[in-house]
C-alpha positions as CSV (number, residue, x, y, z in Angstrom):
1,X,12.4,-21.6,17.3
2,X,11.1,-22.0,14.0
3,X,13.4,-25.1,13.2
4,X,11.4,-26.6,16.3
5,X,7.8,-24.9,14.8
6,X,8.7,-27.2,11.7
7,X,9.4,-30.4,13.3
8,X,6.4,-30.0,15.2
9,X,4.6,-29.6,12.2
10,X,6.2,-32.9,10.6
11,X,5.3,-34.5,13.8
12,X,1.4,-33.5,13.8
13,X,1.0,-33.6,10.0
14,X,-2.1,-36.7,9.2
15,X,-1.9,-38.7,6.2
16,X,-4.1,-38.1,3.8
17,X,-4.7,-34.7,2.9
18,X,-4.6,-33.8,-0.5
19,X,-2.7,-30.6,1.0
20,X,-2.0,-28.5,4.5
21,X,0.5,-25.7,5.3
22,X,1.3,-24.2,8.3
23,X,1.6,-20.1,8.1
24,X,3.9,-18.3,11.4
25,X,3.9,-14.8,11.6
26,X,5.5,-13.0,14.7
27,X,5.4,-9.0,14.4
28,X,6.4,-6.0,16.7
29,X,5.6,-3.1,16.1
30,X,6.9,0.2,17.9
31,X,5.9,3.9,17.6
32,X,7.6,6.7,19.0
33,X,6.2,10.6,18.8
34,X,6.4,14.2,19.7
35,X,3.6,16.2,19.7
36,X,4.1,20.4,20.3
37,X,7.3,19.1,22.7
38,X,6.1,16.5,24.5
39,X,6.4,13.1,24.0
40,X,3.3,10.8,23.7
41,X,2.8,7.5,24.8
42,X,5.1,5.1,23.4
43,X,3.3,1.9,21.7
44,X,4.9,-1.4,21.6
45,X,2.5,-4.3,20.1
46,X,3.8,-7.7,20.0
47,X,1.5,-10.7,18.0
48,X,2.2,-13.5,17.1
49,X,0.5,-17.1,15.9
50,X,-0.1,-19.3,13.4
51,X,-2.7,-20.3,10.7
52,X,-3.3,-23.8,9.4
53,X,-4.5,-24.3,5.9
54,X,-6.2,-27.6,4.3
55,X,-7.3,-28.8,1.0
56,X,-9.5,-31.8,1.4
57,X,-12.0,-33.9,-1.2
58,X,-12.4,-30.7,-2.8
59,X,-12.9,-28.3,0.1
60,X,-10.9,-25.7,1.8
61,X,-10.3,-25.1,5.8
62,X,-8.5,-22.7,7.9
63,X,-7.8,-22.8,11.7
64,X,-5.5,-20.3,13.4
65,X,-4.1,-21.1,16.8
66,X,-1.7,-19.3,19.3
67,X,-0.8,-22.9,20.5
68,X,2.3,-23.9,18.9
69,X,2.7,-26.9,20.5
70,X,2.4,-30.2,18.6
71,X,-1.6,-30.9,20.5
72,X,-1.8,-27.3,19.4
73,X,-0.7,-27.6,15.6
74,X,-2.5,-31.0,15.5
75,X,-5.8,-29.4,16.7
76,X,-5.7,-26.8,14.6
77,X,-5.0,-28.9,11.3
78,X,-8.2,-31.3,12.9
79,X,-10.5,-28.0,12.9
80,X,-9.2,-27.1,9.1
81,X,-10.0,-30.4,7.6
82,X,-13.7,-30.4,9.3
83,X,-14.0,-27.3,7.8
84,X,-12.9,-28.3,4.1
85,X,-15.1,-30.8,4.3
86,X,-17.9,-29.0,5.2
87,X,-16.9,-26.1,2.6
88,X,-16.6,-29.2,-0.4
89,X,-20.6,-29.4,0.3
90,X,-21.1,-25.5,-1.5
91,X,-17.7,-24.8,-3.1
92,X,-17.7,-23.1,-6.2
93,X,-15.2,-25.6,-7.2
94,X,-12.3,-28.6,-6.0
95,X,-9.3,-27.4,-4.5
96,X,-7.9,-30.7,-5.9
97,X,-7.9,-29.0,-9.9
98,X,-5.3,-26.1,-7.7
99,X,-2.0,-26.9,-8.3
100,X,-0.1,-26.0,-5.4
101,X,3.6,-25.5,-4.8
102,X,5.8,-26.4,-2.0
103,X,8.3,-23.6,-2.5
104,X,12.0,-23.4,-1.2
105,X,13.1,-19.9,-0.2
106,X,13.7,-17.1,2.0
107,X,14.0,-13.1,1.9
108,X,15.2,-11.0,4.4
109,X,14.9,-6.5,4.0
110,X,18.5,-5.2,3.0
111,X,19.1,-3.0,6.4
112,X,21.8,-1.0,6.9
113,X,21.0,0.8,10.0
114,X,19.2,-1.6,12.2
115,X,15.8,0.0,14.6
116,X,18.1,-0.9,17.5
117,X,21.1,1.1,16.7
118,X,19.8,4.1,18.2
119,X,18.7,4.0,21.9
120,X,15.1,5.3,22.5
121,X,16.7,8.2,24.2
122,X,18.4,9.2,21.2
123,X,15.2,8.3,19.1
124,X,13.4,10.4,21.3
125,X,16.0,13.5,20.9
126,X,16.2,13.6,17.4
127,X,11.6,13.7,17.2
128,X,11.9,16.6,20.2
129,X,14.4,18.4,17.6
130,X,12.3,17.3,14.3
131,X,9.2,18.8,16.2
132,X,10.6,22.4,17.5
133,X,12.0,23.0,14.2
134,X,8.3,23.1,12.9
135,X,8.0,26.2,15.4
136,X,9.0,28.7,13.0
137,X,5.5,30.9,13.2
138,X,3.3,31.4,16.1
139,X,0.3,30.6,13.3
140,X,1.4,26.9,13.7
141,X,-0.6,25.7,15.9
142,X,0.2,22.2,16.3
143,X,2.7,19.9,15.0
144,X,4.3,16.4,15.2
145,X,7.1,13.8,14.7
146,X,6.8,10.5,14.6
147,X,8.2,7.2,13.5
148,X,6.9,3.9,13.1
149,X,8.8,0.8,12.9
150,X,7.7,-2.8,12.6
151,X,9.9,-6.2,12.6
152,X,7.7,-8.7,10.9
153,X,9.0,-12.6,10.6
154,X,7.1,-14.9,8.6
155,X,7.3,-19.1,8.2
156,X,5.3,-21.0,5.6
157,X,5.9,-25.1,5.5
158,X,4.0,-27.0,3.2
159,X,3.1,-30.7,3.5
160,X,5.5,-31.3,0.3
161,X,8.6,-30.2,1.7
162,X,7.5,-26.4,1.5
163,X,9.5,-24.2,3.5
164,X,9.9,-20.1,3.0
165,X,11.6,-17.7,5.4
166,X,10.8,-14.4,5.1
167,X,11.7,-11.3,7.3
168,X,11.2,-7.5,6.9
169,X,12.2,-4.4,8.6
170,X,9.3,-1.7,7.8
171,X,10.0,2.3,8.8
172,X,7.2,5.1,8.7
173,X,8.0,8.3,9.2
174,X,5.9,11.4,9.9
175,X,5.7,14.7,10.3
176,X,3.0,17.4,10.6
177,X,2.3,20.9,10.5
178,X,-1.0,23.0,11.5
179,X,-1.1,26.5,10.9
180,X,-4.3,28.3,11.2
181,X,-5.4,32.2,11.3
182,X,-8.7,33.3,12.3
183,X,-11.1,30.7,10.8
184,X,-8.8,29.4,8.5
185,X,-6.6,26.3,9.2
186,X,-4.0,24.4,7.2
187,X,-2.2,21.7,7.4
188,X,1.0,20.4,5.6
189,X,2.5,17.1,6.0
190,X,5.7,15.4,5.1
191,X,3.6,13.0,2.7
192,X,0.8,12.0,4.6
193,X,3.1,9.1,5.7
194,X,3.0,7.8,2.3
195,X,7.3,7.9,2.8
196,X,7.2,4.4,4.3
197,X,9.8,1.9,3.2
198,X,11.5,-0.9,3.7
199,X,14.5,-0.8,5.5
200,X,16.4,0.2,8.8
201,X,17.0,3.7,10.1
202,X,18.5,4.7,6.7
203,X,15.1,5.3,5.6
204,X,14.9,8.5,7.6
205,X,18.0,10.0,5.0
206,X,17.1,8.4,2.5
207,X,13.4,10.3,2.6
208,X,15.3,13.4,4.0
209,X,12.9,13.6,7.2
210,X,15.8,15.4,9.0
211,X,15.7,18.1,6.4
212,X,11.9,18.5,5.7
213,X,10.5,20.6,9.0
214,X,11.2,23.9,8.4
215,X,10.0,23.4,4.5
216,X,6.7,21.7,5.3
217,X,5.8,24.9,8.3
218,X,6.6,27.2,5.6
219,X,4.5,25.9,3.2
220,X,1.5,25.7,5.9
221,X,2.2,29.3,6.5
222,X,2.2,29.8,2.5
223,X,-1.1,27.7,2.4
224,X,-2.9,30.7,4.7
225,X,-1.5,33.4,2.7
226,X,-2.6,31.7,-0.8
227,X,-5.6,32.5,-2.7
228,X,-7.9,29.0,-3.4
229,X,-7.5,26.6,-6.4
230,X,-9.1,27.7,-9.3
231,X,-12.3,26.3,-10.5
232,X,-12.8,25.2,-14.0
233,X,-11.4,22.2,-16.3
234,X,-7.6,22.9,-16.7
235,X,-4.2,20.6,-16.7
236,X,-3.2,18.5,-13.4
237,X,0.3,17.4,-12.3
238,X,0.0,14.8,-10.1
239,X,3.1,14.5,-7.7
240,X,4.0,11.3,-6.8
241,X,2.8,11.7,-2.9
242,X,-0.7,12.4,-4.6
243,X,-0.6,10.2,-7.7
244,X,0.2,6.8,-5.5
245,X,-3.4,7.6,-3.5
246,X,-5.0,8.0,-7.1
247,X,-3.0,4.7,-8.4
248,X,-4.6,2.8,-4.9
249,X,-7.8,4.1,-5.7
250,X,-8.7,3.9,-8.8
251,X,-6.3,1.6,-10.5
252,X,-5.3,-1.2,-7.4
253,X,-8.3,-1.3,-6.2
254,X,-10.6,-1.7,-9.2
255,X,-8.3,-4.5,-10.2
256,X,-8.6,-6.8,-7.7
257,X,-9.7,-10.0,-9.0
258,X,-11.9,-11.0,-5.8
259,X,-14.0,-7.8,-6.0
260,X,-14.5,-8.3,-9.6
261,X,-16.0,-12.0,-8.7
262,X,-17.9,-9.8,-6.1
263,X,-16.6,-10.9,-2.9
264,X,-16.4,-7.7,-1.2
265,X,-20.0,-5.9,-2.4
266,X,-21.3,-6.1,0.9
267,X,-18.4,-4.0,2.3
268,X,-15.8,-2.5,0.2
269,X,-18.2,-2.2,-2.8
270,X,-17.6,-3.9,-6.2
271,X,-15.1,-2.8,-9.6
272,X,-16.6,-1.4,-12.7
273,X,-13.5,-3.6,-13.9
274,X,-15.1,-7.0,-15.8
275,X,-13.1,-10.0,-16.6
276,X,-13.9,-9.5,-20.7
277,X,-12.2,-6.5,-20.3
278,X,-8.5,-8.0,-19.5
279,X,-6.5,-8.2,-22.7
280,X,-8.7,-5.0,-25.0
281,X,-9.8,-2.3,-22.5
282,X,-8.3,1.3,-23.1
283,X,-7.7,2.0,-19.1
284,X,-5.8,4.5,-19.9
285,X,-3.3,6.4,-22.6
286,X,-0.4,4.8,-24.4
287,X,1.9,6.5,-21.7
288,X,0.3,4.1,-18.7
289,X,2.5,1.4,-18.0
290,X,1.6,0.0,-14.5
291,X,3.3,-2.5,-12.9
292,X,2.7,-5.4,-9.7
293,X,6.4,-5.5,-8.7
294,X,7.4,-7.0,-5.8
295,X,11.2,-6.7,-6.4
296,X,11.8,-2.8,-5.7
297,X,14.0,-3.8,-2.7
298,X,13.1,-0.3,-1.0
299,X,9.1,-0.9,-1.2
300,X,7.2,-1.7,2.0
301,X,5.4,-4.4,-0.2
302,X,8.2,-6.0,-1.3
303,X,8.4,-9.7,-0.8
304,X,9.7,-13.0,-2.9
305,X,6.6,-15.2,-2.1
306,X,2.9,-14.5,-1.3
307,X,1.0,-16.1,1.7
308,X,-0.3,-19.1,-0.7
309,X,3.7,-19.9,-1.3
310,X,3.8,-18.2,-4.7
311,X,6.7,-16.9,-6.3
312,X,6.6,-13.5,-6.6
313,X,7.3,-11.6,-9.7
314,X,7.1,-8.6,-12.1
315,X,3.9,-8.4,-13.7
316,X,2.3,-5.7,-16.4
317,X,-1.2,-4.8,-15.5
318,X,-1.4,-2.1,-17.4
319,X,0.7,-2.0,-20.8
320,X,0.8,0.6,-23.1
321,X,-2.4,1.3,-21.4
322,X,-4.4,-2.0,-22.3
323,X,-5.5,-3.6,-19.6
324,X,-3.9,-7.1,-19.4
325,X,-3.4,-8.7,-15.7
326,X,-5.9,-8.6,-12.6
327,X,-4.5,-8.7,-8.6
328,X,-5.5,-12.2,-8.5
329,X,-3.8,-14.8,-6.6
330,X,-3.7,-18.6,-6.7
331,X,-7.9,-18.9,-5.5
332,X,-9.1,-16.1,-7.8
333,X,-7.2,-16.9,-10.8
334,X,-8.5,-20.6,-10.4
335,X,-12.1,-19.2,-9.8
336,X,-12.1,-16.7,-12.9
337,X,-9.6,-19.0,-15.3
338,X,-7.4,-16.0,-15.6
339,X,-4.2,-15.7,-14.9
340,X,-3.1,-13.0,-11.7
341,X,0.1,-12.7,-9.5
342,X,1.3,-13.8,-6.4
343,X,-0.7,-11.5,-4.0
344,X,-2.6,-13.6,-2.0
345,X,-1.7,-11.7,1.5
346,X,-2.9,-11.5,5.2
347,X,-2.5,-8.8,7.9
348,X,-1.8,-11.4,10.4
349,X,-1.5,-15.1,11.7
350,X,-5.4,-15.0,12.4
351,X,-6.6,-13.6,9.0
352,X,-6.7,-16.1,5.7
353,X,-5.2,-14.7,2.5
354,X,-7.0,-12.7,0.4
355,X,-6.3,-10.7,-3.2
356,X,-4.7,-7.4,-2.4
357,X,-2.6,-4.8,-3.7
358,X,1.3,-5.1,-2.8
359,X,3.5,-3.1,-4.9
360,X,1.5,-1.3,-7.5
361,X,3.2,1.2,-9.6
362,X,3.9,3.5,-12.7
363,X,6.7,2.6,-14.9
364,X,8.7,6.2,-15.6
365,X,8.5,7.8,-18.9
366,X,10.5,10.2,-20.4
367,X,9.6,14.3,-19.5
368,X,11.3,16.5,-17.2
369,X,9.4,18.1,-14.1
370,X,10.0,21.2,-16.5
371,X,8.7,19.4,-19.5
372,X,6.0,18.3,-17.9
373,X,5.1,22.1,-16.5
374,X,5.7,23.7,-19.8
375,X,3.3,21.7,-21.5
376,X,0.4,23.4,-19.3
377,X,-1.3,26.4,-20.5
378,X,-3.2,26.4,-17.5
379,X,-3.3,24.3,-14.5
380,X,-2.3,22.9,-10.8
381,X,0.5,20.8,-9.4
382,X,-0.8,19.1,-6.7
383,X,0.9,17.4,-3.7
384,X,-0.2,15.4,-0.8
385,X,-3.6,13.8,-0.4
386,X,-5.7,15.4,2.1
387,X,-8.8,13.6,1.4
388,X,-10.8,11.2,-0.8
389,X,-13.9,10.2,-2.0
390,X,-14.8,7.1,-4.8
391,X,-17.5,5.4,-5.2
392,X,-18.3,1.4,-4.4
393,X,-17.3,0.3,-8.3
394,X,-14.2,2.3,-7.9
395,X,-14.7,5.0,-10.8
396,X,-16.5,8.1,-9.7
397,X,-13.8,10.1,-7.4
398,X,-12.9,13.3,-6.1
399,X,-9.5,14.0,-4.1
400,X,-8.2,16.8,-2.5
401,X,-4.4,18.0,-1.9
402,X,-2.9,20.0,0.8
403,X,-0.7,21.9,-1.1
404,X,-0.7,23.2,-5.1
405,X,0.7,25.6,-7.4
406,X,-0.9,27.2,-9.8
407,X,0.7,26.9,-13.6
408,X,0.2,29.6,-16.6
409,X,1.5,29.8,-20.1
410,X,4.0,26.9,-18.6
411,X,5.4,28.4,-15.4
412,X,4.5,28.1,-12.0
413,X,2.9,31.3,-11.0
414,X,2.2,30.8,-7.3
415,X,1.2,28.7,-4.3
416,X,-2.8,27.7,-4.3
417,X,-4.7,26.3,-1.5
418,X,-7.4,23.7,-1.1
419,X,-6.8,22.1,-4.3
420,X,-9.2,19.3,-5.6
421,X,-10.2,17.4,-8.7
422,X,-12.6,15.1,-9.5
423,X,-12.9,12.6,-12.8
424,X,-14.3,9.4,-13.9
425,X,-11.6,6.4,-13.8
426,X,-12.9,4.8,-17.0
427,X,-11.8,8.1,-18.2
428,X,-9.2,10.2,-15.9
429,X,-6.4,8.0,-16.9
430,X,-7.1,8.7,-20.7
431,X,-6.5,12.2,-20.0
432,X,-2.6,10.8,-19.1
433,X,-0.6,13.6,-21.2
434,X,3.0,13.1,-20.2
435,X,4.5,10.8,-17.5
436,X,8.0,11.9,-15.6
437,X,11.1,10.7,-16.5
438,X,13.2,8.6,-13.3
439,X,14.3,11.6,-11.8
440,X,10.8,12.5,-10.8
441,X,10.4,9.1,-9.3
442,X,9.8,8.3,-6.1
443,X,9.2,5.0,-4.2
444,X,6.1,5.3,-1.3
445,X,3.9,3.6,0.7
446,X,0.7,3.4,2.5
447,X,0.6,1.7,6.5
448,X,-3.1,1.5,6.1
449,X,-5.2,-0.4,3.4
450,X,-8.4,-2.0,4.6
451,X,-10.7,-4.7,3.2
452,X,-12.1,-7.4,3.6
453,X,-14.4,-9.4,6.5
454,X,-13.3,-9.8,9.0
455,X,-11.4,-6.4,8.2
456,X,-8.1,-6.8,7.2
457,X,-5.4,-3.8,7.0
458,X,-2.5,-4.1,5.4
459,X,0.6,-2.6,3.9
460,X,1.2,-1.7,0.5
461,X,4.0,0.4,-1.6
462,X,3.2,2.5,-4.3
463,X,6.7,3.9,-6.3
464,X,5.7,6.4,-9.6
465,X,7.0,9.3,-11.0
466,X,4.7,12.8,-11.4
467,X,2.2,12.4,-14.4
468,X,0.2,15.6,-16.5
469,X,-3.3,14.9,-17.0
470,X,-5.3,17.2,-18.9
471,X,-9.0,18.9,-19.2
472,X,-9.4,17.6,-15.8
473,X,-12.3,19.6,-13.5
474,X,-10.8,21.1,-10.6
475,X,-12.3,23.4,-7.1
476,X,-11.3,25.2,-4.8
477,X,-13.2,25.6,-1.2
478,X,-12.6,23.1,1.5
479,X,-11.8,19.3,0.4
């Protein structure tokens, strides 16, 4: 089919145009769950479609279509280029000063077990087993199992020549517990489904979700029984499944070169991140080291071009913790004369690229788990968001954890509950004390990352190891 998509293309391509590409994307997505022993509805979502792209005397169209016929494709590439000259009239600037590529190149997700391998009866009977083995106490409530998996195949042609392939094999997992005693309620989950990879059904080992259920009811059960966080200004140890929320937040976000022109003050708020800032600003302690790497081959953002046709590649944001290098793509970077990364992305065939996050994440350092707690007079090891709050410039936050443990004189003295911090960004990751070495690392991912208008979610992977911050304000209560 899509050797057919490009000759039709070819065939339906004008002359003229300074530039046009054609963008196919073709998704399923499945979802199968357990809730308490019975099984849920089970979702199946097919889309697909294309979009059309077109520089023209200085102006820039989209069309997106269904139609993939050559009228279709023709149509759609007619609609773009009224567009692009309509948008030369107010643009900001000529698309013809862009340089765009017409890349050569494919990817495809390493899989070893593929979604397929497994009937859905046997998928079925290994979520009825994952669920009754969170059973263990009548004080849980409620719990769940369930796993998402979605086949995404993408093709981007170029009127140079350009042609990428790219296909990806996405799994996340999930499991949840609810415990809850008179008025009080807990809940433990295996990461919030921040486990998401790339990958086939290997991902379930490689995440241990076969081994977690019993652990994660226990520790509801322990949440009930445990006294709440502390408040007052101590240490924090972030663990990964917490830290890549706080990395999203307040470091991928804030960086994203489109809000910092201001594109999205009217709905995801602004940055307190300016362009004079790139190159001198003190975001954070010598230990931050953060990363836009799109070749973890695990990651759920990992990819080898964006949806502009750009080669994808390491990048330091952060260094040494100097900021040097926004999420900009090919659009931004031309707008703010500032060089970016290959992260112009869409959710889907309908939606344009935009700047977002893909792989965003925190190089390992050097400490122990152990050295890291044995540096804490006093503090909390936190896991697992449970809830957020930031404000519209991204710096102002508070988060809250489902499950901590409370540290003294460097030991782990027992299990906390309701465990929150708050900080100022320009400030929290100054407060970076020690960073985990690679056997605290862990590589995660988010299903669900919003922005834009029309409102685009997407997928992004987050890999770091834990991290100490200290004389951080913490609370107890509910989060």
């Amino acid at each position: 089919m899509l050797s057919t998509l490009e000759q039709r293309f070819q065939e339906a391509l004008p002359k003229g145009l300074s530039f046009c590409s054609l963008r196919y994307s073709s998704e399923c997505t499945n979802v199968v769950s357990v809730q308490k022993g019975v099984l849920q509805p089970i979702k199946e979502h097919d889309d697909h479609g294309l979009m059309v792209t077109v520089h023209h005397n200085g102006g820039l169209g989209y069309a997106a279509t269904i139609d993939d016929s050559v009228s279709g494709i023709r149509a759609a590439i007619e609609k773009a280029t009224k567009w692009a000259e309509h948008s030369a009239k107010h643009a900001l600037f000529s698309t013809e000063t862009i340089d765009l590529s017409h890349p050569v190149g494919s990817f495809r997700t390493p899989v070893q077990r593929e979604w397929g391998s497994l009937s859905l009866e046997q998928k079925i009977a290994m979520l009825h087993d994952v669920d009754a083995r969170l059973g263990i106490d009548e004080r849980i409530v409620d719990h769940s199992a369930s796993i998402m998996h979605v086949a995404h195949q993408s093709l981007y042609l170029t009127s140079g020549g350009g042609r990428v392939e790219q296909s990806f094999s996405l799994m996340a997992p999930d499991i949840n517990a609810v415990a809850n005693q008179g008025s009080q309620t807990q809940v433990r989950s295996f990461g919030s489904r921040g486990m998401s990879q790339q990958g086939g059904l290997e991902v379930l080992d490689r995440v241990r979700f076969l081994d977690a259920p019993e652990q994660i009811a226990q520790e509801a059960i322990a949440l009930l029984e445990a006294p709440n966080c502390p408040t007052g200004t101590m240490s924090v140890i972030l663990m990964p499944d917490q830290l890549m929320l706080q990395l999203h937040e307040s470091i991928g976000h804030p960086l994203e070169l489109d809000r910092i022109l201001g594109d999205e003050r009217n709905y995801a708020g602004t940055s307190f991140v300016t362009l004079d800032m790139f190159g001198s600003y003190q975001y954070g302690s010598s230990l931050l080291n953060v990363t836009f790497d799109p070749e973890q081959e695990r990651e759920f953002a990992t990819y080898a071009y964006d949806d502009h046709g750009t080669k994808a590649s390491k990048e330091f944001l952060i260094r040494n913790g100097i900021l040097e290098r926004p999420l900009g793509g090919t659009i931004s970077q031309k707008r703010a004369e500032i060089a970016g990364v290959a992260n112009s992305r869409s959710s889907s065939w309908n939606r344009p690229p935009i700047d977002r996050m893909a792989n965003i994440n925190i190089e390992p350092g050097e400490s122990t788990l152990d050295e890291l707690i044995s540096g804490v007079e006093r503090g909390i090891l936190m896991r697992t968001n449970k809830s957020w709050s930031i404000d519209d410039s991204r710096n102002k936050f508070q988060f809250g954890c489902e499950f901590g443990e409370y540290i003294e004189n460097g030991e782990i003295k027992h299990v906390v509950k309701n465990s929150n911090y708050k900080g100022i960004s320009a400030s929290f990751w100054r407060s970076l004390s020690g960073v985990g070495n690679g056997d605290t690392f862990e590589v995660l991912g988010t299903p669900h990352c919003g922005k834009g208008e029309p409102n685009q979610v997407i997928r992004v992977g987050h890999a770091t190891p834990a991290c100490r911050f200290d004389n951080i304000e913490t609370f107890g209560g509910a989060s």
